[in-house]
N, C-alpha and C positions, 0 to 999 in steps of 0.2 A: 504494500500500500504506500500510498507517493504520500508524505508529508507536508501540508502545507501550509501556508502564512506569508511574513514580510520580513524584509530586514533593509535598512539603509544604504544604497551602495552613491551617495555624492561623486562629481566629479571632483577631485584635488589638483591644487596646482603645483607646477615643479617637478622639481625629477627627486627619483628614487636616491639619495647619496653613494656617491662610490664605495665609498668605505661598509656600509651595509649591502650594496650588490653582491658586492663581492664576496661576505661572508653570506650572504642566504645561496650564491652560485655553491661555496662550500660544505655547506651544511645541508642543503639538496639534495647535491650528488652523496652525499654518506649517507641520510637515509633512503633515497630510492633505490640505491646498490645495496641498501642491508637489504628491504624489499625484494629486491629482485632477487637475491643469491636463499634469501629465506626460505618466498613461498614464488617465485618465477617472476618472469616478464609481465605476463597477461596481470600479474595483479599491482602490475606499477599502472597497467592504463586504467585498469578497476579503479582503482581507490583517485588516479586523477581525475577523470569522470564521474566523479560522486562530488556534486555541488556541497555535502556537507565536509568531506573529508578534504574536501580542496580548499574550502575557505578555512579549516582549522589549520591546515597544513600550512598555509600562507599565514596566518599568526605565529606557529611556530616557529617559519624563517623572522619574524619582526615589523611585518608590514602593518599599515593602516585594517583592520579587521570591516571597517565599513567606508571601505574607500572603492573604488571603480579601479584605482590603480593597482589593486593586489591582484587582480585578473591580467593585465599586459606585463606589470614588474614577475610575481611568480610565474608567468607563462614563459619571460624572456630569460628568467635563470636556470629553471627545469631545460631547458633546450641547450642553454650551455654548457650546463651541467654534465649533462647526458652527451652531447655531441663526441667526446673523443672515446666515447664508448658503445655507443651504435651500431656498429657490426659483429662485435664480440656481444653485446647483448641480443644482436636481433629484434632490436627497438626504434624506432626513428620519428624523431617530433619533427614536424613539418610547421612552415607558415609563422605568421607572428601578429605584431599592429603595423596596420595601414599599408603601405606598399610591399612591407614584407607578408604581407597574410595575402596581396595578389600572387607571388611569386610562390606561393603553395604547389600550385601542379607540378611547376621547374624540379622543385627540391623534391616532391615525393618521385619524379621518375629519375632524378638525379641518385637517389640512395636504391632505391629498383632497382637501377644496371648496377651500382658497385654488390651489392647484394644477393645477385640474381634472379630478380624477381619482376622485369621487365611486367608479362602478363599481368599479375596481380598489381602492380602499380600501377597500369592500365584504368584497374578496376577503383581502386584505393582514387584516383582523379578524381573518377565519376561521382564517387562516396562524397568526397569533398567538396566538390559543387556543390550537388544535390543537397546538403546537409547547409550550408550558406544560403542556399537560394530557399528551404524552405525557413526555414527563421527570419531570411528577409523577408519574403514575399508572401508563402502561404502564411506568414502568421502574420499580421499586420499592424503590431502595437504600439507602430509609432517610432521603434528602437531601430536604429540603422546602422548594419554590425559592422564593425572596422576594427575589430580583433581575430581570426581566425588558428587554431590551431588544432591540426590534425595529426595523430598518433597514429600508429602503426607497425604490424609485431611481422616478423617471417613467417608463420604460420595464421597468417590472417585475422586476427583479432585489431581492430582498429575502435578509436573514439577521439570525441570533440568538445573542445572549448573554446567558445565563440563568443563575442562581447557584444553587444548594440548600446548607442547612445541618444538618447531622447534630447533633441536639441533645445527645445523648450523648457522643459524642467533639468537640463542636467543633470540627469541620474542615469544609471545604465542597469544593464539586463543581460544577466550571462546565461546562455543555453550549453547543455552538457548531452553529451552522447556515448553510449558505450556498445558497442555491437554485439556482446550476448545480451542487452535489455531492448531491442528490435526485436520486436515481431515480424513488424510491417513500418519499411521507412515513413510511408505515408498516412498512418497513421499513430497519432500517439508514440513517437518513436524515442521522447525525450527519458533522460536517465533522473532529469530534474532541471527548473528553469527557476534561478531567483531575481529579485527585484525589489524596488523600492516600495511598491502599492501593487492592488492588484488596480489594471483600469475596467472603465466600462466599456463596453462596444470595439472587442478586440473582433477581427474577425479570422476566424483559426482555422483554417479550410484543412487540418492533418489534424481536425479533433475525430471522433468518435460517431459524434452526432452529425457532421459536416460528410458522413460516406455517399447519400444520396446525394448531393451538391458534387461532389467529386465525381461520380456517377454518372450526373446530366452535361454535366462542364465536358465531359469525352464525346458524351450524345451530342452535345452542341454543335463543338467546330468540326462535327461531319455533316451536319446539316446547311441545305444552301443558305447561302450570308441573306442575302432579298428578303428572305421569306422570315427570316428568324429577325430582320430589322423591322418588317412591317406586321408580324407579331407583337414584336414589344412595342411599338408606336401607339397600337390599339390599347394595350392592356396597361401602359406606364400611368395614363391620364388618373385609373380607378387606382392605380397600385400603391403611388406615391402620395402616403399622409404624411401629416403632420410627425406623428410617433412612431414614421417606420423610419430604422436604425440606416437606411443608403437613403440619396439623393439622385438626380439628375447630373447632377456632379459627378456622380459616381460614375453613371454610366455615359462611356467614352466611346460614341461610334468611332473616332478613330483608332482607339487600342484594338477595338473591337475587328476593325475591317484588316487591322495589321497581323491579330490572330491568324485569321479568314485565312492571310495568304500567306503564311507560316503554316500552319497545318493542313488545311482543307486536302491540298495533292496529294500529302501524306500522314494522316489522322494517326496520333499517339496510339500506340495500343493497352498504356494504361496511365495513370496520372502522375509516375513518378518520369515517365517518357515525354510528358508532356511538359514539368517541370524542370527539365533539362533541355527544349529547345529556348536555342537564342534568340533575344528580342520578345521572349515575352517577359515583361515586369510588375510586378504588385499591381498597379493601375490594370493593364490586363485581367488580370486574375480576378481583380473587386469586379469588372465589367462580367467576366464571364460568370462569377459567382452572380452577381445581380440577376443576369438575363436567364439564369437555372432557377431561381428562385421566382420569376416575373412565369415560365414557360409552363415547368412543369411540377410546381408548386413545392417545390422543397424547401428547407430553411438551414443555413450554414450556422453553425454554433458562433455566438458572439462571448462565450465566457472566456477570459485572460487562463493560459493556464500555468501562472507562475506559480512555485512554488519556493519555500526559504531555507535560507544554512544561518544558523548563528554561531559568531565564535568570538574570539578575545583579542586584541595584539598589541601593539604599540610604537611606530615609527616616530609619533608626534606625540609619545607619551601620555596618551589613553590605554589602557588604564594607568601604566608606568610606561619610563622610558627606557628605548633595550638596557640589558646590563652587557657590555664588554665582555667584560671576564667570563661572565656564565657562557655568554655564546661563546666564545673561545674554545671555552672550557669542554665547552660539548661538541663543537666539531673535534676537537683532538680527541675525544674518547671514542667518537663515532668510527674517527681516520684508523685510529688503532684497530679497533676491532675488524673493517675490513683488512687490515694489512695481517690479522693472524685469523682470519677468516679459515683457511683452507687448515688446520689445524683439527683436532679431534674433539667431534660431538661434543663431551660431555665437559671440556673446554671449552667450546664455542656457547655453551648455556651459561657459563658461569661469566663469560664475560658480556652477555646478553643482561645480565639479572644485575650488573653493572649502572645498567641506566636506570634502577629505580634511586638509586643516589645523586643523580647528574645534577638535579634543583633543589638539593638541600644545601647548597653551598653558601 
């Protein structure tokens, strides 16, 4: 059962201090390599695609706990961290903020060929669109993502952390994905989404309730453009009150005719096909959802489906401010214990059982 509520994510100004990057890049990498040498790979993307376990994780390294910036600062350490060990792990973080989150498909077929995994990185592209373009577009909250990053293991286990910013309120909205909590991309595919509020009149075409709307939207743009415009012509005048949730605004003959001749030659064969051709954008989509909902009487889910992580930290000395020496203190206990890692079991517990001292200092 998905957990839900609120939590604060502000945007901050400034940067992260070097002096603190640099220790959460080291403290990172020590524990997502005890992680991984522990219980594997796959449960380093698990637990980073767990919106609760990512935002304590990122108080852990010392970051703002209700900041926007603990999602691009923790996303850009964990990738550093991780980077000269990526082949020997058979792990690979892709993508970043803003023009490094375009160059995502570069670097995911870039570690593909060193890796050998060309075909699967193939597929790992599409994932990664697809997984961006539904949080931009099928979900429509307002939040416009410009953080991107995609995970992915040699044996195909991949997930997502992805940021959007509401430029009006400045506050942001991070969406998380992990590929054994997919069913169905296009439906409900999230691992957990938190944010600041829930809004009203989100309109969530990968909800649940939005399947007949996904459904008719395929039926649509195989039907002739003419007939389905002088349709809606007739039926908008009765359709459009006062207290219905779209407008005439909404609907965009020109998005609409630009669908037409994007699909019509070659009609999607199902709705995550149809969200991976080019040129169709959010505005599209509200038009095609609209004119399913005006046709053949369906209704798209308008509930927000955020959900929340609460956790603690301190960059700016909420609740305190880092302690030096602690974090020092505990990358060198961390660093040790990887470096006599390969040493015998019943050794490797006793320096495990180690860290319940690490914050009595």
């Amino acid at each position: 059962m998905l957990r839900k509520g609120v939590v604060d994510l502000p945007l901050h100004g400034g940067k992260c201090p070097r002096w603190l990057f640099e220790r959460m890049v080291r403290l990172g990498r020590a524990i997502l390599l005890l992680i991984c040498e522990e219980f594997g790979r796959e449960e380093v993307v698990r637990r980073l695609t767990d919106p609760f376990w990512f935002q304590a994780f990122g108080c852990v390294l010392g970051f703002d706990w209700h900041s926007s910036g603990l999602t691009t600062t923790v996303g850009g350490a964990v990738k550093e961290a991780l980077k000269p060990h990526f082949k020997e792990l058979g792990l690979f973080i892709c993508g970043g903020k803003g023009k490094t989150a375009l160059k995502t498909p570069q670097e995911i077929e870039q570690w593909g060929e060193k890796a050998g995994l060309s075909q699967s990185a193939e597929n790992m592209i599409l994932l990664s669109r697809l997984t961006a373009k539904i949080d931009n577009n099928a979900i429509q909250d307002g939040f416009q993502i410009y953080f991107h990053m995609f995970i992915f293991t040699t044996d195909g286990k991949w997930g997502v952390v992805q940021q959007g910013m509401d430029e009006v309120s400045a506050y942001a909205r991070r969406y998380h994905w992990y590929s054994d909590k997919v069913i169905e991309l296009c439906e409900e595919p999230h691992a957990g989404i938190i944010s600041e509020i829930k809004k009203e009149n989100v309109l969530n075409l990968v909800a649940k309730k939005s399947r007949d709307v996904r459904e008719c939207i395929l039926k649509l743009v195989q039907e002739d453009f003419e007939r389905v415009l002088k349709e809606v012509r007739l039926m908008g005048s009765l359709f459009f009150k006062k207290d219905h949730r779209l407008s005439y605004e909404d609907l965009s003959y020109k998005s609409l005719k630009k669908v037409w001749e994007i699909t019509y030659e070659n009609p999607p064969k199902d709705f995550r096909e149809l969200m991976l051709r080019g040129g169709l954008g959010a505005k599209s989509l509200r038009a095609l959802a609209l004119v399913s909902e005006l046709i053949y009487d369906v209704r798209a889910s308008r509930e927000d489906p955020v959900c929340y992580a609460y956790a603690h930290g301190g960059k700016d000395g909420h609740p305190y401010r880092v302690n030096k020496k602690v974090y020092d203190h505990t990358i060198m206990e961390l660093e040790e214990i990887l470096r006599r890692i390969k040493i015998g079991e019943n050794e490797r517990l006793k320096l495990f059982r180690r860290l319940n001292t690490l914050f009595k200092i």
